[in-house]
C-alpha positions in Angstrom: 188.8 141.8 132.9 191.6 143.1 130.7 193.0 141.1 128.0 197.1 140.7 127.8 196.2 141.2 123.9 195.6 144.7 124.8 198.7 145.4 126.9 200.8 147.1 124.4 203.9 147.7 126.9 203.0 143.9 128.5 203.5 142.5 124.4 206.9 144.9 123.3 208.8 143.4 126.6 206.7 139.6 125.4 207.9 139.9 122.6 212.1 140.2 123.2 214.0 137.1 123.4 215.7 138.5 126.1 212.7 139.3 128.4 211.3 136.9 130.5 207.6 136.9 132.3 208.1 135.2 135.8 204.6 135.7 136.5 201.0 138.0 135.5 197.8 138.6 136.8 194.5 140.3 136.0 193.2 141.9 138.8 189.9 142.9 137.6 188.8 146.5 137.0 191.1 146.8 134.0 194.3 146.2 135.6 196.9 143.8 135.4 200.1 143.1 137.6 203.6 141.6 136.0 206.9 140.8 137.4 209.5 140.6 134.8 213.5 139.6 134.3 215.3 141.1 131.3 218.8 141.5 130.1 220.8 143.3 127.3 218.0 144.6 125.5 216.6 147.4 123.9 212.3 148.2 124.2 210.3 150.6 122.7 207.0 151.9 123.5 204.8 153.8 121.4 201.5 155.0 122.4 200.3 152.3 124.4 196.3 152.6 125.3 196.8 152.1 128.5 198.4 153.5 131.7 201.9 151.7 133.3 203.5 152.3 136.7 206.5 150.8 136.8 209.3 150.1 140.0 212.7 148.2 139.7 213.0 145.2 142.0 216.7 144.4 141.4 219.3 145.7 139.3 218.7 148.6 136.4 222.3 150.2 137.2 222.8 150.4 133.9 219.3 150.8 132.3 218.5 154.2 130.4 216.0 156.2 128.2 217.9 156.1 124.6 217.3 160.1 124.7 218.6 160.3 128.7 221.8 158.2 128.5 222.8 159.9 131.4 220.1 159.0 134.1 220.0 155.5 134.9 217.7 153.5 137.0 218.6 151.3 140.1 216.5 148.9 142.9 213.3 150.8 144.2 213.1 153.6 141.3 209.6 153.9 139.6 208.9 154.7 136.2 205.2 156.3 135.4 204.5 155.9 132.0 201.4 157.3 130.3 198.9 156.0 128.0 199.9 157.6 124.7 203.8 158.7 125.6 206.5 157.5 123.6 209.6 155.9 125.2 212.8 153.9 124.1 215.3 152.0 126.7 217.8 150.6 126.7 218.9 147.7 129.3 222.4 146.7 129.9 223.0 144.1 132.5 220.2 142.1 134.6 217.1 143.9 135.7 213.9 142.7 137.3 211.1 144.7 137.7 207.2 145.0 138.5 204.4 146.5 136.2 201.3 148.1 137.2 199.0 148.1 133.6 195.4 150.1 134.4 192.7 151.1 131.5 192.2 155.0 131.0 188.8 154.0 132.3 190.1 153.7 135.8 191.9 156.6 135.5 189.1 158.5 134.4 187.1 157.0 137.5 189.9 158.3 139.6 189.6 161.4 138.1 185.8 162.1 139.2 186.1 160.5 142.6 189.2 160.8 143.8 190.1 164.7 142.7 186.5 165.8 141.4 187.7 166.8 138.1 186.8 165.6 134.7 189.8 163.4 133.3 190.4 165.6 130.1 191.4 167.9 131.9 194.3 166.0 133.6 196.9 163.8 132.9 198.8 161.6 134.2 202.7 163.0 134.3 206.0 161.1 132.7 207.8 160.6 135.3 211.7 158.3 134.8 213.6 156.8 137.7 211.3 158.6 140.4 211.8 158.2 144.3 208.5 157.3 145.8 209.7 155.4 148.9 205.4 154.6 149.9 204.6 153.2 146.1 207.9 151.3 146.0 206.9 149.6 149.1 203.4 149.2 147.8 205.2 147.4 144.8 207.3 144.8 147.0 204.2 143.8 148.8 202.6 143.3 145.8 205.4 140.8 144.7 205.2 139.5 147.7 201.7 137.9 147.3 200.7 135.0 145.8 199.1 135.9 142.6 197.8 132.3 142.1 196.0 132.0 145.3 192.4 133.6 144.3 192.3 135.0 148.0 195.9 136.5 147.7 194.8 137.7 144.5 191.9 139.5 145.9 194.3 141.4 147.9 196.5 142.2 145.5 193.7 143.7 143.4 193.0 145.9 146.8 196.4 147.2 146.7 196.5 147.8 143.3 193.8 150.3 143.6 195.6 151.6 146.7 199.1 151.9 143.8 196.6 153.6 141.3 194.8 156.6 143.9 198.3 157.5 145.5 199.3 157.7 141.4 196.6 159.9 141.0 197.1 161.5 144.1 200.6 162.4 143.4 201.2 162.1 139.9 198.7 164.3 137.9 198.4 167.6 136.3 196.6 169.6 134.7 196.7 169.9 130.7 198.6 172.7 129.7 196.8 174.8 127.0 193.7 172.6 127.4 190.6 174.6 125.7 187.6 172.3 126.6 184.2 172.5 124.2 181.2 170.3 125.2 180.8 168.8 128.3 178.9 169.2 131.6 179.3 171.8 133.9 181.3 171.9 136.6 178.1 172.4 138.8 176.2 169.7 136.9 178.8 167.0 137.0 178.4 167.4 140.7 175.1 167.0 141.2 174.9 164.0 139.0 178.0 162.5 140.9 176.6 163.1 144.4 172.6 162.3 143.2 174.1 158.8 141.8 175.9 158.4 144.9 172.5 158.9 146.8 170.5 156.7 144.8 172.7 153.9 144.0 170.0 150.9 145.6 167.3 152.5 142.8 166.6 151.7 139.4 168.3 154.4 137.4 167.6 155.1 133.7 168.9 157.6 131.4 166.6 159.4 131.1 166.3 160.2 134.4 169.8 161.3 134.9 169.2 163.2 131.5 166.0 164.7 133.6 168.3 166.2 136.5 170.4 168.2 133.1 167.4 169.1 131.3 169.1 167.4 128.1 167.2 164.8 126.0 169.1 161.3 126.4 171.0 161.6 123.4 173.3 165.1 123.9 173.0 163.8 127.6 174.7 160.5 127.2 177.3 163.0 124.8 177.9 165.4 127.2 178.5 162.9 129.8 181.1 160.7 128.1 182.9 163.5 127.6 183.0 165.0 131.0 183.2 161.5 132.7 185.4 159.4 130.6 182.9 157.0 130.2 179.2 156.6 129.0 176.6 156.9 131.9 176.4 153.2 132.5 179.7 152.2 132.4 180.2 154.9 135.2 176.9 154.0 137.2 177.7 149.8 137.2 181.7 150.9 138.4 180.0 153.2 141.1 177.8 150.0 142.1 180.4 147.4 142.2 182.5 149.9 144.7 180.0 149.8 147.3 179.9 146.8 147.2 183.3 145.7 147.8 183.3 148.8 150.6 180.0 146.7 152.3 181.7 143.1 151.6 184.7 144.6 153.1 183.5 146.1 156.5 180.3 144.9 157.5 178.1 141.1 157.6 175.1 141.9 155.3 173.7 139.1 153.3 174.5 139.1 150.1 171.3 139.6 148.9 170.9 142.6 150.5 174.0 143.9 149.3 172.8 143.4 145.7 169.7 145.5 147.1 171.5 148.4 148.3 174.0 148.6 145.5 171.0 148.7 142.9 171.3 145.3 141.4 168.1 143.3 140.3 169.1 139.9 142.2 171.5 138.5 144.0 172.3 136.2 140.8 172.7 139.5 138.8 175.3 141.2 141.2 177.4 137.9 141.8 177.4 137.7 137.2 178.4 141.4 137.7 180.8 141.1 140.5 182.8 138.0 139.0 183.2 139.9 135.7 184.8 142.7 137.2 186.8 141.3 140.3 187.3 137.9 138.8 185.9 136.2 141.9 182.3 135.9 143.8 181.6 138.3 146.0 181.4 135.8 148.7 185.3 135.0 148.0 185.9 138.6 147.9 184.3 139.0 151.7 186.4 135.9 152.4 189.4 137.0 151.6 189.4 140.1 153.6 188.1 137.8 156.9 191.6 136.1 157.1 
């Protein structure tokens, strides 16, 4: 789970007397939904860790970058805001409007299985006021949901990740003047990606992933973070825990043979696992998609 502490655009807006929290939510898998109100005020941003996607719910007629006074934001318009990227607004009038926070981990995760690059070589782009009728929608169903509920919230942690791939989808690039040292090969990070993908009810060490590169675990657990985003296990328990929420979603198996297909020890193990990511058992997870 993600810790609000950590949110550095969730604690600027926290932190005005003007801005007001209605409601937040961690959604497991490092992301985190708010709904805010705010009013006459003026935000910075500076280099925040982590990824936003932002949409206005109401108002923002009069809301600005402080270095685009002339492009304003209105009902519907997203804001994509980087981890990293520098920003400065200024609000005039009442706005109200829904954050999207996600860890550079997910992104990176997006990265490999989503687009089948490594997430150096991408980013994700600044984008201010854009019209993106499908993620706007996405945003209003999301506010729509009761956050509170932990089935509702199960959902809305579905759709989140729905918000995040049509982000990556349609809102990265490559890095311009990007010379990349170190590393996997292309050829290499897609035999370890597919050979994981095949394997994922075994037992998998290091060293045998290191095996399949013919690098001794140390430069292999190196190379990898730096091609992957992540370290090896990081990477391996993430590619776990998504199949099994694809198998709790749409099929019946036992749970314990879930845990067994998806490479966990027990079934004790893979619900400890499961609840610290998702923030629910995987037998509430299964449940909420039943209703």
């Amino acid at each position: 789970m993600t810790s609000l502490d950590h949110l550095q655009v969730f604690q600027a807006l926290h932190s005005s007397p003007n801005a007001r929290l209605e409601h937040s939510a961690e959604l497991g898998d490092g992301m985190v939904a708010a709904l805010w109100n705010n009013h006459h005020d003026a935000r910075d941003y500076q280099g925040p860790s982590h990824h936003t996607l932002s949409c206005y719910i109401a108002g923002g007629t009069e809301t600005f970058r402080r270095e685009q006074p002339g492009t304003k934001g209105a009902p519907d318009k997203l804001c994509v805001l980087p981890a990293g990227h520098d920003s400065a607004w200024v609000i005039n009038g009442n706005i109200r409007l829904a954050h999207l926070y996600f860890s550079q981990e997910q992104f990176a995760l997006g990265c490999i299985s989503l687009l089948d690059r490594e997430p150096r070589e991408l980013q994700l782009r600044e984008s201010t006021f854009l019209d993106d009728p499908i993620q706007a929608w996405r945003f209003r169903q999301l506010i729509a949901m009761n956050w509170d509920e932990p089935g509702e919230r199960l959902l809305t942690s579905s759709l989140a990740h729905e918000m995040l791939s049509h982000a990556l989808l349609s809102q990265v690039g490559a890095r311009s003047g990007l010379k990349l040292k170190g590393g996997l090969a292309a050829h290499l990070r897609r035999q370890l990606t597919d050979y994981i993908e095949t394997h994922l009810g075994e037992p998998l060490s290091l060293g045998q992933l290191a095996g399949l590169c013919s690098l001794s675990e140390y430069h292999f657990a190196r190379m990898f973070r730096e091609s992957f985003g992540l370290p090896p296990h990081q990477y391996l328990l993430a590619r776990r825990l998504g199949r099994a929420r694809e198998l709790l979603r749409n099929g019946s198996l036992p749970l314990g043979e879930i845990a067994m297909a998806c490479g966990f020890a027990s079934a004790s193990h893979f619900t400890n696992r499961f609840r610290q990511a998702v923030g629910a058992a995987p037998g509430e997870y299964r449940l909420a998609f039943l209703r």
